[in-house]
N, C-alpha and C positions, 0 to 999 in steps of 0.2 A: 465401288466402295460402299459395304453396307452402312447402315446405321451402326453408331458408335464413337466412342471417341480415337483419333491416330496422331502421331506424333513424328514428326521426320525433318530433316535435315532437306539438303536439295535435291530435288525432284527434276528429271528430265525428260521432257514431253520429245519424242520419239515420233518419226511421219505416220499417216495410217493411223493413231490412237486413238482413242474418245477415254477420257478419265469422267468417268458419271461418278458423282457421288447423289446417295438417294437421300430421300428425305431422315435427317436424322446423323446423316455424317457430318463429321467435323474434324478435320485435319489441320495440326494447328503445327506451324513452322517451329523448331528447336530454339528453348532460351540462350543456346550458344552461339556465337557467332562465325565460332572453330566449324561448327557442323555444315555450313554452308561452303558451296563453288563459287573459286572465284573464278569471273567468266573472261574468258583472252581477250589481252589487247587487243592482238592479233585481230581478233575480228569484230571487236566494237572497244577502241579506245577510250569513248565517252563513261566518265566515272564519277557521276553522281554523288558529291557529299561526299569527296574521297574515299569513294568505297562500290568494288567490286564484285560484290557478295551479292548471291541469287537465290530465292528458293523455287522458281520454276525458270527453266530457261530452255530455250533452243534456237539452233540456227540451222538454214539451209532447211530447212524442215517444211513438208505441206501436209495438208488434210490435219493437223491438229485440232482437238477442243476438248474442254471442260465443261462440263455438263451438268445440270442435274438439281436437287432443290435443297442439299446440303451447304454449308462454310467452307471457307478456304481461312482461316486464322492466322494471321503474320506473329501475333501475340506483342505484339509491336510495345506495347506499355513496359514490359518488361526490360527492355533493353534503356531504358531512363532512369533518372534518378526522379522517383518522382513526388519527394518531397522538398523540388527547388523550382521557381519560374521564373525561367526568364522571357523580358518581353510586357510581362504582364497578361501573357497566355500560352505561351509555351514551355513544355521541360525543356532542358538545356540540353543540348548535343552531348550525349558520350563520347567519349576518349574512344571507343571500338568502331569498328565498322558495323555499318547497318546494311543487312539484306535491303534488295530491294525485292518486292512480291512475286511480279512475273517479267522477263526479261527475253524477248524473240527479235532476233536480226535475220533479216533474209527471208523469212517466213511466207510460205503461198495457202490462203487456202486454212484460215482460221476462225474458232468458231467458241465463243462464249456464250452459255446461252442457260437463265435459270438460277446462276450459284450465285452465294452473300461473297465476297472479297472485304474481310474484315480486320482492321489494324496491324495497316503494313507498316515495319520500324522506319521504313522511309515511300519512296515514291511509290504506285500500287504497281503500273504496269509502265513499259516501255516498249513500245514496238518501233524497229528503226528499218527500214527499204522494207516492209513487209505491204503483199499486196490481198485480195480480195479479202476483206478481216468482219466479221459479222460478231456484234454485242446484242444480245437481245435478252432483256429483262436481267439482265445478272444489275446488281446492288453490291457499291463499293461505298462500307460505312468507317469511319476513321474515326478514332479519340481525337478531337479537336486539340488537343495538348500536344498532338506529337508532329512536330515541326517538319516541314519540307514532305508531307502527307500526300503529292497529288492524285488525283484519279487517274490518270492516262496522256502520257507525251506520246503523240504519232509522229514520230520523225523522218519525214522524206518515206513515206507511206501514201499510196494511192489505191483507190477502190474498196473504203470504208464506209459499211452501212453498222449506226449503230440506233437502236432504236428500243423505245420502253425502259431503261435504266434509270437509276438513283445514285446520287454522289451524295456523298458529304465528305468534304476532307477536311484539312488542314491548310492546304496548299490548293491550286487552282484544280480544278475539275479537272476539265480538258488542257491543255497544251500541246498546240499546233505547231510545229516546226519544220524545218528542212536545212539543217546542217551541211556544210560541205567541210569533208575531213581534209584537215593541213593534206597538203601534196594531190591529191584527187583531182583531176581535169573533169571531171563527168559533172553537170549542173544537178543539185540539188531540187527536186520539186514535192510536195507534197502536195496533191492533189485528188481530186473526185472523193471528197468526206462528205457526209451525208450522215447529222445527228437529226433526229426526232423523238417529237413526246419522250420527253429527258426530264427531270427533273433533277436540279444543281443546288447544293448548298455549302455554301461556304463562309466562316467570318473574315478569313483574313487575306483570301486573294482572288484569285475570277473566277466566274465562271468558265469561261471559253478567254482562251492568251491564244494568241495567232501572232509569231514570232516575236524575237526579243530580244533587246540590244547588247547582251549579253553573251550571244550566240556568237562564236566564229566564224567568218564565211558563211554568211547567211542567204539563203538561196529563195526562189519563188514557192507561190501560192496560187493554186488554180481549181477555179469550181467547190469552193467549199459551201456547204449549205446547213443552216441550223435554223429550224422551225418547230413551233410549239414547244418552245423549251420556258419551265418555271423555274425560275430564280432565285435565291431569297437567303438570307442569312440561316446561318447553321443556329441547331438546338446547340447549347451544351453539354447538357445531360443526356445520355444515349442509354 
């Protein structure tokens, strides 16, 4: 993707791809919320902030990544009303659903590396059973105003290196988990994570959540490791 500006609805990262955007692109998710896919029960029930809407997703899928020293725009402000707070730091939840930014089940063999991940209208990214996954220097910055913001839930994911990155959300940075789906005989584990030289910001929730009581069938945790990571409350102004 050259330099420029682009605009689109959902996007479906296909096995074998590389989406490079070059310095200078900026692909900003559609102010509508018609324009997005919603992603199957069928093969991830878990629905976030009642709402199934995606603007990158894929399943089954390996050798993916996003690339390159351009944005990725959710446009995320948009979808608020946002001359109301609630909270005392957040806009108030719309009536509509909210994209979530990037959305991969099953996934082998993923690679983020370079690109801004900029105000997604809710969580940034979700990876759920997905295994060998590399983050390197990609930068996920969020309007501190827009509620339920995380940086990334790895859910019952194993063999994550993520390393040199910047968060700022809304919501917790990281989120660790390992879900076991109603009816599912198979244990839940999330395992072999591996964050470094990270740096996390956030005012209103963690940095790193390593499971939570709120989770269904909540499953194990093995071999996670975070070092050299900086901490510290978010700017507000960005």
């Amino acid at each position: 993707m050259p330099a420029g500006e682009w605009t689109s609805g959902t996007i479906w990262l296909r096995s074998h791809v590389e989406l490079h955007l070059e310095k200078g692109a900026r692909i900003s998710g559609s102010e509508k919320w018609q324009d997005y896919f919603s992603f199957p029960e069928s093969v991830c029930p878990i629905t976030p902030e009642q709402s199934d809407k995606v603007f990158f997703y894929a399943w089954d899928a390996e050798d993916v990544a996003i690339t390159g020293e351009g944005i990725v725009d959710g446009n995320g402000p948009t979808f608020f009303d946002r001359n109301a707070i609630l909270w005392g730091c957040f806009w108030p939840k719309p009536a509509t659903p909210r994209p979530r930014m990037i959305q991969l089940i099953r996934c082998r063999g993923i690679r983020l590396a370079g690109v801004m991940f900029k105000d997604p209208p809710s969580w940034t990214m979700l990876l759920r059973q997905c295994e060998d996954v590399v983050f390197d220097g990609i930068r996920v910055h969020v309007d501190q105003h827009i509620v339920n913001s995380d940086g990334v839930d790895f859910d019952t994911c194993r063999h994550v290196r993520v390393r040199n990155c910047s968060f700022i959300t809304g919501d917790d940075c990281f989120a660790i988990r390992a879900i076991r789906l109603p009816g599912s005989q198979e244990r839940a584990i999330c395992e072999d994570i591996l964050v470094e030289d990270c740096t996390l910001w956030t005012d209103y929730a963690n940095g790193v959540r390593v499971g939570w009581e709120c989770d269904p069938e909540g499953g194990a945790f093995e071999n996670l490791t975070f070092r050299n990571i900086s901490a510290r409350r978010a700017e507000r102004s960005m």
